[in-house]
C-alpha positions in Angstrom: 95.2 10.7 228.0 91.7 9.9 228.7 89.6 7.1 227.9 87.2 9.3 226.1 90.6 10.8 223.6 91.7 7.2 223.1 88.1 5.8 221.6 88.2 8.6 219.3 91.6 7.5 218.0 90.2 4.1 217.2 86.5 4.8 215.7 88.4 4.7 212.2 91.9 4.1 210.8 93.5 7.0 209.3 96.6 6.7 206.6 99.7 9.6 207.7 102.1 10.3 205.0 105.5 11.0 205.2 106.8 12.7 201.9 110.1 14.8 201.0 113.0 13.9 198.0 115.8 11.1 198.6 117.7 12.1 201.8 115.4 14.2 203.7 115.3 11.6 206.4 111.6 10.0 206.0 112.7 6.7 206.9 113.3 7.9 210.3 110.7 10.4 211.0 108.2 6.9 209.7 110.2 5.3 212.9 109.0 8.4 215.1 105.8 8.5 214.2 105.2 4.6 215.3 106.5 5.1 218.5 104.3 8.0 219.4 101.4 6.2 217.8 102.8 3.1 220.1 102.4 5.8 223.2 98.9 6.4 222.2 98.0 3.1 222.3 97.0 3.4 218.5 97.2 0.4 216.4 99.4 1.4 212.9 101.6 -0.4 210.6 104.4 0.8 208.3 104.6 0.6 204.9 106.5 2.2 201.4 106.2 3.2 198.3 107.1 1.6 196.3 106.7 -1.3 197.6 104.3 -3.1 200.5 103.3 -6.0 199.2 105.5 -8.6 197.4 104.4 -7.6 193.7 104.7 -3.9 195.1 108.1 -5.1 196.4 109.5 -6.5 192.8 108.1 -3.5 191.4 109.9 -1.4 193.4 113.1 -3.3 192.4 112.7 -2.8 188.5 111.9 0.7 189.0 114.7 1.5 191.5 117.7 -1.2 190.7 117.0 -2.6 187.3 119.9 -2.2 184.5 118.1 -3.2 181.4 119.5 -3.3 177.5 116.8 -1.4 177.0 115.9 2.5 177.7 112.7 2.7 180.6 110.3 5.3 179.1 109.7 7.4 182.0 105.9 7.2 181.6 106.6 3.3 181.9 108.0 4.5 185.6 104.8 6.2 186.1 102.5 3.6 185.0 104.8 1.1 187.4 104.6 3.5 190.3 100.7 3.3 189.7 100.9 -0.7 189.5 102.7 -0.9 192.8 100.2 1.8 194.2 97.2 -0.4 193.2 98.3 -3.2 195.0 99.2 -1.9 198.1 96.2 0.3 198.3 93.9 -2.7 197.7 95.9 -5.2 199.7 97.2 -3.3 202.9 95.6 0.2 203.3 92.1 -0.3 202.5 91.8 -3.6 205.1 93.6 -1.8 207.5 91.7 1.5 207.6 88.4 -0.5 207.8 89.4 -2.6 210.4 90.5 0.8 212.7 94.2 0.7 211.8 96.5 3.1 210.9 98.8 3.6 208.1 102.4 5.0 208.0 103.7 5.2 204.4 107.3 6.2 204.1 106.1 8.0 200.8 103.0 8.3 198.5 100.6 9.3 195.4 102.6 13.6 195.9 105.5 11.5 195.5 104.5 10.5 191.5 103.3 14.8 191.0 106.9 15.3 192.2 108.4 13.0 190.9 107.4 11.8 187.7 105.2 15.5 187.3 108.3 17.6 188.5 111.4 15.7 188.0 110.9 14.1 185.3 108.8 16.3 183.4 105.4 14.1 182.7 102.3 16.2 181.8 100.4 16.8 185.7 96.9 16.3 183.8 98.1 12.4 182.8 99.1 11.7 186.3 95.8 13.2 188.0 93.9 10.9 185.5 96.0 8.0 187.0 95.7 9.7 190.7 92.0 9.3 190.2 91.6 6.1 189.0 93.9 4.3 191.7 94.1 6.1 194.5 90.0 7.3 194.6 89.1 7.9 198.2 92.1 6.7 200.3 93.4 10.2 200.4 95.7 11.0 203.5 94.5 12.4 206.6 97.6 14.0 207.1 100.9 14.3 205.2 104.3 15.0 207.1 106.5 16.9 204.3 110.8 16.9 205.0 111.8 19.8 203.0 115.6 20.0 202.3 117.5 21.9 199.9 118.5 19.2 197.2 122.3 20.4 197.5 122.0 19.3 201.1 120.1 16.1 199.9 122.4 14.9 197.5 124.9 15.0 200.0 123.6 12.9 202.1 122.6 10.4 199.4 126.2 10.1 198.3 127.5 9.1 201.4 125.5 6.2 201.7 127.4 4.8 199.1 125.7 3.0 196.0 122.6 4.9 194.5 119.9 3.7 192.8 118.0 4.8 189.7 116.2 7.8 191.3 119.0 8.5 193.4 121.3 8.7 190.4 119.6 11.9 188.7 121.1 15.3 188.5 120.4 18.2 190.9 118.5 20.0 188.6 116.1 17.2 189.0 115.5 17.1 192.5 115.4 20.6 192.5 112.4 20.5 190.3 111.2 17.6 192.0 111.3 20.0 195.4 109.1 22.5 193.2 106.4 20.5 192.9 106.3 19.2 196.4 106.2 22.7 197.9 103.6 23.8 195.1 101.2 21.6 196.2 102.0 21.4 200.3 101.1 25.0 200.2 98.0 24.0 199.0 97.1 20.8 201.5 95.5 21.6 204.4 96.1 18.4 206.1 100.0 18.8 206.1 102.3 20.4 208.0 105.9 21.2 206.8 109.3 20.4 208.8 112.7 21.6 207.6 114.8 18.8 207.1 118.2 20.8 207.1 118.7 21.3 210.8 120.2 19.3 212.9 118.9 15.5 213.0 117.8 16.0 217.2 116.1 19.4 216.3 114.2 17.7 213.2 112.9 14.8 215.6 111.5 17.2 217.8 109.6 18.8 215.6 108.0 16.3 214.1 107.1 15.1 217.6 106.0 18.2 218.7 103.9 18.9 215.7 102.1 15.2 214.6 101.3 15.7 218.6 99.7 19.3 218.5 97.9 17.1 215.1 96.9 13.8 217.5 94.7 16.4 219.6 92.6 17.0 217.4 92.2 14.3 215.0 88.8 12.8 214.9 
């Protein structure tokens, strides 16, 4: 790589998304993405969502883990995904893009359309009001989308032993859930699509191959 590629890399931070339902492997494909971002000499960090900051991080916990006496509203989920989202948006991404860094989020805002918009059935229009407000221009340069067939997924899931709230729901959920997500990747331009359901080696390679054919030409 020359000098020239490697000064383009750093003029500005940019913020790559990895985004897919509960055991298409993102956790893994975040840890690929850092070490080819390591090879390019490009400075990055790793965060999640929910979660990133240590009121993101309790956040995260209620929403995920908590067994309350009451009922959670599932717009009370939403507005708790948004919380967390402020926060780490203010706090980790916005800093680190302006000072030439980039971001690796295991998950983020397509996560709340698929999610809380497709799984769990809340109106798109209020979560694009919340998108807006929240998320504004830290859009991402590029989002890395696991697709896997939720059969598969909740397969996986299971044998990882105890769930948590999200994990817990029905297949009819996810399946929804993995409507959305496909809905609106075929829409982004600045994604690219891996399926999840081969082979763990062969789904490493092609992230590899692909976020490289992306590093070329990202500006």
């Amino acid at each position: 790589m020359t000098n020239n590629t490697e000064n383009i890399f750093h003029k500005k931070g940019k913020l790559i998304i990895v985004e897919g339902i509960d055991g298409a492997g993102k956790t893994d494909a975040c840890q690929i993405i850092k070490k080819i971002l390591k090879k390019y000499k490009i400075k990055n960090t790793m965060i999640r969502e929910p979660g990133g900051t240590p009121l993101s991080e309790k956040l995260r916990n209620i929403i995920k883990n908590y067994n309350p006496y009451e009922i959670i509203n599932t717009k009370t989920i939403l507005l708790l995904m948004y919380a967390a989202r402020m926060q780490v948006i203010q706090n980790i991404i916005k800093p680190a893009l302006n000072n030439s860094i980039w971001i690796i989020s295991d998950r983020y805002d397509l996560s709340s359309f698929a999610y809380q918009g497709g799984g769990y059935n809340i109106s798109q229009d209020i979560i694009m009001i919340l998108s807006k407000i929240v998320v504004q221009s830290y859009i991402p340069d590029l989002t890395i989308y696991l697709d896997i067939i939720p059969k598969h997924a909740l397969q996986r899931i299971n044998l990882r032993g105890k769930l948590d709230n999200i994990e817990k729901n029905n297949l009819l959920f996810f399946e929804r859930t993995r409507n959305v997500y496909l809905k609106y990747i075929k829409k982004n331009k600045n994604s690219f699509t891996v399926n999840a359901n081969l082979k763990i080696d062969i789904v490493h390679k092609e992230i590899k191959n692909k976020l490289k054919k992306w590093l070329k030409n990202a500006k």
